[in-house]
C-alpha positions as CSV (number, residue, x, y, z in Angstrom):
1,X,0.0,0.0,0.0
2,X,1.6,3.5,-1.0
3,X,2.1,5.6,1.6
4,X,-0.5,8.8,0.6
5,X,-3.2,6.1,0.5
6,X,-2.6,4.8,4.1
7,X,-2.0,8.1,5.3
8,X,-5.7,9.5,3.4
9,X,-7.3,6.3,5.4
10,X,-5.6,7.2,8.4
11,X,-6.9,10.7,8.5
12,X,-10.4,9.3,7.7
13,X,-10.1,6.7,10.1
14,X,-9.7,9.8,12.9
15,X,-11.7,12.1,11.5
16,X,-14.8,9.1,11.8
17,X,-13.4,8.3,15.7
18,X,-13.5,12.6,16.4
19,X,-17.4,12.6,14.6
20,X,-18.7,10.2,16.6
21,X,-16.9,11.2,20.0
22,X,-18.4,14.6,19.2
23,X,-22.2,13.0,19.0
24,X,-21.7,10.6,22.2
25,X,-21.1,13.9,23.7
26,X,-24.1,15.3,21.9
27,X,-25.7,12.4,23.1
28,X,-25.0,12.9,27.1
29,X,-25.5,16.9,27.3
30,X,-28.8,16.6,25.7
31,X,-29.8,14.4,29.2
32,X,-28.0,17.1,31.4
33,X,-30.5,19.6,29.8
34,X,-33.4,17.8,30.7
35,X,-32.3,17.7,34.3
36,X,-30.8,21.0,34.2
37,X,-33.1,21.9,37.3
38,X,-32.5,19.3,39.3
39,X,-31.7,20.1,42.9
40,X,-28.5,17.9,43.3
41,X,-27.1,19.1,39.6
42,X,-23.5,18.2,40.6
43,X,-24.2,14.9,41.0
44,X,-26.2,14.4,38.1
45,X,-23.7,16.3,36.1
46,X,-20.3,13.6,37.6
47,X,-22.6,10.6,36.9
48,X,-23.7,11.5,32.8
49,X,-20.2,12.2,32.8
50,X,-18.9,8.9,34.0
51,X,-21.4,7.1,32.1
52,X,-20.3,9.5,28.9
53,X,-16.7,8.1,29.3
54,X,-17.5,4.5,30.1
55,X,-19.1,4.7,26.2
56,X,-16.3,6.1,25.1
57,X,-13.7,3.8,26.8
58,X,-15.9,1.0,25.5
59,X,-16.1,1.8,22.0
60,X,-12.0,2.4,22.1
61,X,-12.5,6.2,21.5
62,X,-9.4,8.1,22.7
63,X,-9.5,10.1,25.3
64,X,-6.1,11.9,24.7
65,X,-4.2,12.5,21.7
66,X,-0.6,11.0,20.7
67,X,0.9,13.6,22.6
68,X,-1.2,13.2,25.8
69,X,-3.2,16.6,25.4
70,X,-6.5,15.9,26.5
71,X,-8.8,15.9,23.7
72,X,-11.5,18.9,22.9
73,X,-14.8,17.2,23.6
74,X,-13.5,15.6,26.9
75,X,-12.0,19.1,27.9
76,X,-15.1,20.7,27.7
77,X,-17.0,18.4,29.8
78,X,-14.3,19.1,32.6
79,X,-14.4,22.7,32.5
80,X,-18.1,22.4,32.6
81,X,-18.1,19.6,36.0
82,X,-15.4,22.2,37.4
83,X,-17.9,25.3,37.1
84,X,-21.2,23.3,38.6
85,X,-18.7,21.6,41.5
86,X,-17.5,25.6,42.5
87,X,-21.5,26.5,42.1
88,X,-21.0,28.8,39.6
89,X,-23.4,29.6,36.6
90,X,-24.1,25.6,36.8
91,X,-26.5,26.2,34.3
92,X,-25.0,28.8,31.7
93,X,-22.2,26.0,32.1
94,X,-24.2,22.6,31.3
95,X,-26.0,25.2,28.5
96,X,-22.5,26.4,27.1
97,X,-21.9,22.9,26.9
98,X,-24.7,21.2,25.0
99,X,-24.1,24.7,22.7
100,X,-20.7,23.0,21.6
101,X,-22.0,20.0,21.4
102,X,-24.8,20.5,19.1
103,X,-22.2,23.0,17.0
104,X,-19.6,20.5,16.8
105,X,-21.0,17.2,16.4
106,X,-22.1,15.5,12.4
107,X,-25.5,14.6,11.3
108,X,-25.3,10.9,10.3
């Protein structure tokens, strides 16, 4: 195989994995909106989040890139558990969030 067609597959290949880790993501914000006023939103917020990476892990998705920078989509789901754990704007947070999401992630 020549090396521009491995590396053209490759790029697909990634550019498939960062798609669909962009619509599990989709996926798990959509359920923090629906419980966006929940009392105990921190807690609600760490458990999607656990359950979001456990689909991730499961599927192989990566979490970090080659050079161990933490990838976009995962990043933003910190920042957003950070800002609801310190009580601030929890819900201009989990709403900031889902924004991304639905901006970033591919109709299939």
């Amino acid at each position: 195989m020549n090396t521009v067609h491995f590396r053209r597959n490759y790029s697909y290949r990634q550019e498939e994995q960062n798609d669909e880790c962009w619509n599990i993501s989709h996926k798990y914000s959509k359920i923090l909106i629906k419980n966006i006023d929940s009392k105990d939103i921190y807690t609600i917020c760490c458990s999607i989040h656990g359950q979001y990476i456990t689909e991730l892990t499961s599927k192989n998705l990566p979490l970090k890139n080659k050079k161990h920078t933490i990838k976009t989509y995962i990043q933003i789901w910190e920042t957003m558990l950070n800002t609801v754990r310190k009580g601030e704007v929890e819900k201009v947070a989990i709403r900031l969030l889902h924004q991304t999401n639905c901006q970033r992630r591919h109709h299939r």
